[in-house]
TORBA-847156 format. One record per residue: residue number from 1; x, y, z of N, C-alpha, C in turn. Coordinates in nm, 3 decimals. Atoms other than C-alpha are relative to their C-alpha. Layout:
BEGIN
<rec nr="NUM" n_xx="X" n_yy="Y" n_zz="Z" ca_xx="X" ca_yy="Y" ca_zz="Z" c_xx="X" c_yy="Y" c_zz="Z"/>
...
END
This chain:
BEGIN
<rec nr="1" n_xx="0.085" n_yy="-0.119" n_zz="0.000" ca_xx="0.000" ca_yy="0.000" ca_zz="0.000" c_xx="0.089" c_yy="0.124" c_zz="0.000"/>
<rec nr="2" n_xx="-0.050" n_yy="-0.135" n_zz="0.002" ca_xx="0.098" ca_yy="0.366" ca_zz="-0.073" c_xx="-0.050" c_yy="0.091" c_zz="0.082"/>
<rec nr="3" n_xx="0.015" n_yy="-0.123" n_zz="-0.106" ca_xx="0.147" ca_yy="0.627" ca_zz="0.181" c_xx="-0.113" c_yy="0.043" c_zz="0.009"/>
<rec nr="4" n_xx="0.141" n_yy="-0.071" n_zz="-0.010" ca_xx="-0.191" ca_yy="0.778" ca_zz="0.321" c_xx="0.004" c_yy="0.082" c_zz="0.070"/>
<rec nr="5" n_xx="0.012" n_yy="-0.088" n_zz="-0.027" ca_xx="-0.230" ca_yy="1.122" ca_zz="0.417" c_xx="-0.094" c_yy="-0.021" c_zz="0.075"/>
<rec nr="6" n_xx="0.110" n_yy="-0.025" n_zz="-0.080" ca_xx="-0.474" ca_yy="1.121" ca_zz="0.693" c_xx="-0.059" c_yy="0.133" c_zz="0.054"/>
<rec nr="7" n_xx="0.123" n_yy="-0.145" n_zz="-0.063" ca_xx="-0.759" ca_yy="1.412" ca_zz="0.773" c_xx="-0.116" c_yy="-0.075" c_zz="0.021"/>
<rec nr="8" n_xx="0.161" n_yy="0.026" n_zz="-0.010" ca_xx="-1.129" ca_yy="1.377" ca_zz="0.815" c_xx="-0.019" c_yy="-0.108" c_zz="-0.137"/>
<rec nr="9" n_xx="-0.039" n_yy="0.100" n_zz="0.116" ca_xx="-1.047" ca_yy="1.197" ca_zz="0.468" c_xx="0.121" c_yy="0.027" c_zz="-0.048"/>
<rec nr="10" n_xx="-0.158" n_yy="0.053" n_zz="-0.035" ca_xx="-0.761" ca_yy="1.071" ca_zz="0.331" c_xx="0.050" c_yy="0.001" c_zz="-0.187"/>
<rec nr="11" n_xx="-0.025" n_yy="-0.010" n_zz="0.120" ca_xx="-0.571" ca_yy="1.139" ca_zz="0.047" c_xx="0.146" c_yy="-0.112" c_zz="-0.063"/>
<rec nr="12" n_xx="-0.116" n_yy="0.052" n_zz="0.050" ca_xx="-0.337" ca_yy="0.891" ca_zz="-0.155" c_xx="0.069" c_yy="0.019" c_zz="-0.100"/>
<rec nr="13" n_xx="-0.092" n_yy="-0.057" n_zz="0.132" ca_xx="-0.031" ca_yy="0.972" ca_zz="-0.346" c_xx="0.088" c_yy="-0.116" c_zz="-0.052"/>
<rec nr="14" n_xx="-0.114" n_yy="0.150" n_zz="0.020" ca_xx="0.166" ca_yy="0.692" ca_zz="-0.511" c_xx="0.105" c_yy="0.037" c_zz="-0.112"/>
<rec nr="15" n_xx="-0.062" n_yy="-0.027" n_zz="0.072" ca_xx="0.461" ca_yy="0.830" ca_zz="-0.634" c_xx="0.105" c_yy="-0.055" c_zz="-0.094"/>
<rec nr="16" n_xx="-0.046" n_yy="0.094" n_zz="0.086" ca_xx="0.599" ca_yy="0.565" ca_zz="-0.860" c_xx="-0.062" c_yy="0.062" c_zz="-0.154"/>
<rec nr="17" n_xx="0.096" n_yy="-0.016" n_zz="0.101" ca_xx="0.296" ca_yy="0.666" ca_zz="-1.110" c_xx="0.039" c_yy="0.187" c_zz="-0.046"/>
<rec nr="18" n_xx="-0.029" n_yy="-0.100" n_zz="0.027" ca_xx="0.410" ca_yy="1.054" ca_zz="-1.049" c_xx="0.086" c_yy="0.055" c_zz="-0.114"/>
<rec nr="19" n_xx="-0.161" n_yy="-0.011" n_zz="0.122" ca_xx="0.560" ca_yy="1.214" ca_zz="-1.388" c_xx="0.034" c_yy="0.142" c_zz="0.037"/>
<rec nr="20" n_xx="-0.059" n_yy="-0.137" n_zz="-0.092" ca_xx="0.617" ca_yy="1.562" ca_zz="-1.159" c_xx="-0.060" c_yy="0.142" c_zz="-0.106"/>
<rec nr="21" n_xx="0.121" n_yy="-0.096" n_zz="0.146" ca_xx="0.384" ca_yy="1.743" ca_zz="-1.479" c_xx="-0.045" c_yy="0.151" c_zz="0.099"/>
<rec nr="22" n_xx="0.061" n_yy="-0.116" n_zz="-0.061" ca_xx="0.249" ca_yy="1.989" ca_zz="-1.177" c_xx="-0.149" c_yy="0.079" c_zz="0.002"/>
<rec nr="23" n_xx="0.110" n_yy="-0.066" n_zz="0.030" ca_xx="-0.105" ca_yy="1.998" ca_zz="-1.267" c_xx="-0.108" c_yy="-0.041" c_zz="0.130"/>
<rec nr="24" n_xx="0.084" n_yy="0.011" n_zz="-0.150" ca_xx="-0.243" ca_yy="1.864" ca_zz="-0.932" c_xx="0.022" c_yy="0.153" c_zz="0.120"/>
<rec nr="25" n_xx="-0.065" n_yy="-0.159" n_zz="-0.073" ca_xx="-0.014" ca_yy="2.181" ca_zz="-0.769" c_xx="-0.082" c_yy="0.073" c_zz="-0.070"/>
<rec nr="26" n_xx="0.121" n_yy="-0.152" n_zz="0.047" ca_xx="-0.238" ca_yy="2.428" ca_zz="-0.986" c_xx="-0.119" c_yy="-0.026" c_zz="-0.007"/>
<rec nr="27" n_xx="0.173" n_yy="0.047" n_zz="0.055" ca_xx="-0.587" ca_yy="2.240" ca_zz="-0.977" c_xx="-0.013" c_yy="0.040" c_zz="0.177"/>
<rec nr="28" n_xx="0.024" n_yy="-0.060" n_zz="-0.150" ca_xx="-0.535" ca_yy="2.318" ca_zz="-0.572" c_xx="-0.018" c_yy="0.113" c_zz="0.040"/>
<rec nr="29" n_xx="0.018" n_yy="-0.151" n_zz="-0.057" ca_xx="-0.725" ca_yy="2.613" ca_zz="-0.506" c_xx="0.012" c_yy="0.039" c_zz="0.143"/>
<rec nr="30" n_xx="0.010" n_yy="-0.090" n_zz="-0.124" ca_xx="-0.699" ca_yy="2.609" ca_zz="-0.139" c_xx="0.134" c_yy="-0.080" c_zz="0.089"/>
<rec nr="31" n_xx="-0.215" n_yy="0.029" n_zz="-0.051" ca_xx="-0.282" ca_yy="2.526" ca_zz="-0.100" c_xx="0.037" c_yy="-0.136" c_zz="0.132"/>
<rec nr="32" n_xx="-0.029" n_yy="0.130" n_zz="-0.043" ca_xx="-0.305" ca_yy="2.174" ca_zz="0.023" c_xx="0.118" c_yy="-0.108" c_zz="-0.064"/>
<rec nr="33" n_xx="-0.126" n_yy="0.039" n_zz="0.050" ca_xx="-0.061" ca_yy="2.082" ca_zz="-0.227" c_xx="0.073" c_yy="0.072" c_zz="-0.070"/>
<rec nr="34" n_xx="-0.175" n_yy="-0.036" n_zz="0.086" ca_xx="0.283" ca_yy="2.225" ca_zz="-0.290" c_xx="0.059" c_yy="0.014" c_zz="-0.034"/>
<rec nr="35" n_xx="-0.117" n_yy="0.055" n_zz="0.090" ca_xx="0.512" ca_yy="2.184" ca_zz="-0.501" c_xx="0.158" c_yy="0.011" c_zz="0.038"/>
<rec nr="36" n_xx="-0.082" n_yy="0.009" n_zz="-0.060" ca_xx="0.868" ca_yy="2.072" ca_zz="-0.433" c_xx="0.082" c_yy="-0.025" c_zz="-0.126"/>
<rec nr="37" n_xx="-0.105" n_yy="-0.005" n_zz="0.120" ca_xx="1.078" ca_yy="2.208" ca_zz="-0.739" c_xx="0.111" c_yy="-0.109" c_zz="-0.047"/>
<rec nr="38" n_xx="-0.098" n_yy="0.056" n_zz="0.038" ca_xx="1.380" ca_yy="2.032" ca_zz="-0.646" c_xx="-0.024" c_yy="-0.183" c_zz="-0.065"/>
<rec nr="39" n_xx="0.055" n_yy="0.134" n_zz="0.055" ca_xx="1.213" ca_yy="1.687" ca_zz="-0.672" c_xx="-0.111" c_yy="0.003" c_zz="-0.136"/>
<rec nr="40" n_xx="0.118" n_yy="0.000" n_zz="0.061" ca_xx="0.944" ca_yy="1.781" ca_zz="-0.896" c_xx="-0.101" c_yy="-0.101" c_zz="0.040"/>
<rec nr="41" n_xx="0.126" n_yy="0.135" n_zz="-0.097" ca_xx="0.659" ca_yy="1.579" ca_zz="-0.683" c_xx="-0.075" c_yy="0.103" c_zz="0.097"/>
<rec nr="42" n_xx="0.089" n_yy="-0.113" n_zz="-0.082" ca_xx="0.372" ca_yy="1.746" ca_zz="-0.506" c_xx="0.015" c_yy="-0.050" c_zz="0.171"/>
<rec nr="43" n_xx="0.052" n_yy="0.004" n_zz="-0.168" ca_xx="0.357" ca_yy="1.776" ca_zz="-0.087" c_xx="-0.095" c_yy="0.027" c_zz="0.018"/>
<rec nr="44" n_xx="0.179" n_yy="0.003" n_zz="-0.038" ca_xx="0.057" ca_yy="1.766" ca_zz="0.047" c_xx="0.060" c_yy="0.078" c_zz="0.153"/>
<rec nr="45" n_xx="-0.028" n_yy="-0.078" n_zz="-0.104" ca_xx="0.125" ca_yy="2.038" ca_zz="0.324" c_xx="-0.106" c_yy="0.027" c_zz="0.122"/>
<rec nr="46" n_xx="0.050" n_yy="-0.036" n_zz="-0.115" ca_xx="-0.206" ca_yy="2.115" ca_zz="0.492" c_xx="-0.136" c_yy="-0.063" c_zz="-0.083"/>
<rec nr="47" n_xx="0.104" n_yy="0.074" n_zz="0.070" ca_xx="-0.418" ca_yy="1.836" ca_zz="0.397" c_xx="-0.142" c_yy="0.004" c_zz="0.090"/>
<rec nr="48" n_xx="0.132" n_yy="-0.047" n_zz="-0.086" ca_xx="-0.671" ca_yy="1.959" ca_zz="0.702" c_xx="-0.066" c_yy="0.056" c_zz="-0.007"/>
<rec nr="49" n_xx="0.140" n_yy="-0.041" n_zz="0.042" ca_xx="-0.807" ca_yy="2.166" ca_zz="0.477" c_xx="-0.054" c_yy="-0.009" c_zz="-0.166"/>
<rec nr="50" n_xx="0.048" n_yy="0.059" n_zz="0.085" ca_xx="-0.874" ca_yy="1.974" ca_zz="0.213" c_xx="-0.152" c_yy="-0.008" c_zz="-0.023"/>
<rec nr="51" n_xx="0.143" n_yy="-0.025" n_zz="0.019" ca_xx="-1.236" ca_yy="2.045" ca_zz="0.065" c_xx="-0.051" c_yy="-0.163" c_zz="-0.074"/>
<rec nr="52" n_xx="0.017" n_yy="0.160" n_zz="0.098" ca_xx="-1.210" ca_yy="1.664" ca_zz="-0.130" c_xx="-0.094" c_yy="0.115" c_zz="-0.109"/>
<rec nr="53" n_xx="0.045" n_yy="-0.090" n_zz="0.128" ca_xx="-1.320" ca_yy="1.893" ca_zz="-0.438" c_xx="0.038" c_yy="-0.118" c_zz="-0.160"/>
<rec nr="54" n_xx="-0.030" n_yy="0.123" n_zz="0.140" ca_xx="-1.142" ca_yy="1.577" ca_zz="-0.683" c_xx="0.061" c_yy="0.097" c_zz="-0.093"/>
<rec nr="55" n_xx="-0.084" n_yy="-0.076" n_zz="0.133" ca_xx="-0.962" ca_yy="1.863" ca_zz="-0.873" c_xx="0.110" c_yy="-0.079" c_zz="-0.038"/>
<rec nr="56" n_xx="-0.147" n_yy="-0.019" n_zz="0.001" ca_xx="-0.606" ca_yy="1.748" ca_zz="-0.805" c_xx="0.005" c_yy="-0.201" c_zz="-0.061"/>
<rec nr="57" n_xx="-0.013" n_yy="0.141" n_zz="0.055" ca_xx="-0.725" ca_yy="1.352" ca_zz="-0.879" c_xx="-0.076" c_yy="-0.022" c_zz="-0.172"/>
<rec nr="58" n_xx="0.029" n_yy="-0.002" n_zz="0.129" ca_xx="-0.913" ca_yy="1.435" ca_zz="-1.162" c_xx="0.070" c_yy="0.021" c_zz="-0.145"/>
<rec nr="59" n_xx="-0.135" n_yy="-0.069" n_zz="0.090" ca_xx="-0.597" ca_yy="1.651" ca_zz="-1.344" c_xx="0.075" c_yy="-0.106" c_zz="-0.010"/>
<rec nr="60" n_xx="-0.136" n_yy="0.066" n_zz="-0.035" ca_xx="-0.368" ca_yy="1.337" ca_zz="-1.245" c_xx="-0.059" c_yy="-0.082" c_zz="-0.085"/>
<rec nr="61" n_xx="-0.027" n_yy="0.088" n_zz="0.093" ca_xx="-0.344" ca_yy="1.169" ca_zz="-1.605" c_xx="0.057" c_yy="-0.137" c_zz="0.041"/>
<rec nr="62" n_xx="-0.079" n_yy="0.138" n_zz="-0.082" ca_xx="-0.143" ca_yy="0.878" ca_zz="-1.410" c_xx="-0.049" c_yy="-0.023" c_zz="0.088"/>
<rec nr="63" n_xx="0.114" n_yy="0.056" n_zz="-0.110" ca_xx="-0.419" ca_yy="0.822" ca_zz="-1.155" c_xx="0.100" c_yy="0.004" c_zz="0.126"/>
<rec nr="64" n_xx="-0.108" n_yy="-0.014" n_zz="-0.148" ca_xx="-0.116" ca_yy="0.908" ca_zz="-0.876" c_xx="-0.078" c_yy="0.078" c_zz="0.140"/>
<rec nr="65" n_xx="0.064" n_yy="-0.079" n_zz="-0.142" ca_xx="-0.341" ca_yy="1.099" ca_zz="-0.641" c_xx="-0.144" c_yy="-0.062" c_zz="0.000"/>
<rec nr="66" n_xx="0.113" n_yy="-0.002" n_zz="0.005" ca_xx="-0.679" ca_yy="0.948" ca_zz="-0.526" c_xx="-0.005" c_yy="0.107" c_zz="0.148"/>
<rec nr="67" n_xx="0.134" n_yy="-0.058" n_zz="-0.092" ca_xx="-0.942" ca_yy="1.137" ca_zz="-0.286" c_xx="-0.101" c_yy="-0.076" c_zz="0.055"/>
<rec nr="68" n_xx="0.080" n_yy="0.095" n_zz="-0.076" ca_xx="-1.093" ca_yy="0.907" ca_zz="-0.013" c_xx="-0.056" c_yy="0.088" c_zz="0.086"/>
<rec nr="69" n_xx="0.038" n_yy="-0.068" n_zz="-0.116" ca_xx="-1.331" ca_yy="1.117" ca_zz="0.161" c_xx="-0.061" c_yy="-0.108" c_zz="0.116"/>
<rec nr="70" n_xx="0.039" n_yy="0.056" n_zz="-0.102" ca_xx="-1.461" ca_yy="1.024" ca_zz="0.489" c_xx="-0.147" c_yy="0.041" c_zz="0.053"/>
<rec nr="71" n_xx="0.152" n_yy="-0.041" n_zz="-0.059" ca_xx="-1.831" ca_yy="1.119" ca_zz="0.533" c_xx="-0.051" c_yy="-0.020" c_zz="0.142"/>
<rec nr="72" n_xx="0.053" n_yy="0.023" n_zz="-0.147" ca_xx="-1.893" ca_yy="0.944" ca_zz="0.862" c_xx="0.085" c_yy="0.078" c_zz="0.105"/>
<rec nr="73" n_xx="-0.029" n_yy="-0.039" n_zz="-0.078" ca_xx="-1.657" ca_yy="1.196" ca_zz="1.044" c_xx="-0.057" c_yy="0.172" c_zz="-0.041"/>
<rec nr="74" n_xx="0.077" n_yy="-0.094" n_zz="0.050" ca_xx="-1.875" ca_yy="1.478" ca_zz="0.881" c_xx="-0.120" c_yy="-0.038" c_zz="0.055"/>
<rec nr="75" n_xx="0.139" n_yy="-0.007" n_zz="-0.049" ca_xx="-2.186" ca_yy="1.620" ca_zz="1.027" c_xx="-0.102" c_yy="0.108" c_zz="-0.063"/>
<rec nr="76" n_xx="0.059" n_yy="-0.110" n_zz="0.065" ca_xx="-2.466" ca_yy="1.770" ca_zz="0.895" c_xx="-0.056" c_yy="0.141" c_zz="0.067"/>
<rec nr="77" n_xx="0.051" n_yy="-0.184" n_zz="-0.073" ca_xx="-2.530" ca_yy="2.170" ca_zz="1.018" c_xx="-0.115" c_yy="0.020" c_zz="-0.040"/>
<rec nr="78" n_xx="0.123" n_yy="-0.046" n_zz="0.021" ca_xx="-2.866" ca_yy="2.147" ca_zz="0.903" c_xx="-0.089" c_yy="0.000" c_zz="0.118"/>
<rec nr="79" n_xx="0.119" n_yy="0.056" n_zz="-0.038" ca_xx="-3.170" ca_yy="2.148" ca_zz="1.127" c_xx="-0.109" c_yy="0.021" c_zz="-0.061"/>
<rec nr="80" n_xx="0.097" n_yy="-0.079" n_zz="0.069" ca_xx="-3.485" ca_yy="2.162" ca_zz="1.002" c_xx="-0.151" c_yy="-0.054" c_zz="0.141"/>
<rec nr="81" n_xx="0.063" n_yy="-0.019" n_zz="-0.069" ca_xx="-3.726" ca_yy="2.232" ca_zz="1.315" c_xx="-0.157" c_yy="-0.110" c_zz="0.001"/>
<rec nr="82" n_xx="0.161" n_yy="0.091" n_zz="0.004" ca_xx="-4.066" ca_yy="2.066" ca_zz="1.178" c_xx="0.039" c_yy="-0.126" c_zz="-0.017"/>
<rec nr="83" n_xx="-0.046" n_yy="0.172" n_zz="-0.017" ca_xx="-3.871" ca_yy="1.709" ca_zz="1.217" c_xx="0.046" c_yy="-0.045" c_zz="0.120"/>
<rec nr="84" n_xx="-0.054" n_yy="0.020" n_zz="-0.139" ca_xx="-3.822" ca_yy="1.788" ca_zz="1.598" c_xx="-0.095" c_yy="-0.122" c_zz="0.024"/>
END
């Protein structure tokens, strides 16, 4: 198994499959992943606020990044009163 980033969900990178292209680093609008020039390979820096949005697995031509969210540590903020 390949390394797993753990948050509320969990992100996997398997960098064997990585060709260091950089298009997961610009599909990340909210700077969860990195980029680490000297290697060319993305860090996943502040994967706690990861929105699981599927940009950065969707861009990844080499299927190197999935997006495992975790729903059951998510709650819903709704109420809706007439179901008290």
């Amino acid at each position: 198994m390949f390394p797993t980033i753990f948050t509320k969900h969990n992100i996997e990178f398997d960098p064997t499959k990585c060709v260091g292209c950089g298009l997961c680093y610009k599909a990340c609008f909210v700077d969860v992943i990195r980029w680490d020039a000297e290697n060319r390979k993305p860090v996943f820096k502040y994967v706690e606020d990861c929105e699981h949005c599927f940009y950065c697995q969707s861009v990844c031509k080499k299927e190197a990044i999935r997006v495992v969210p975790n729903y059951a540590s998510e709650r819903l903020l709704q109420s809706f009163p007439q179901y008290k």
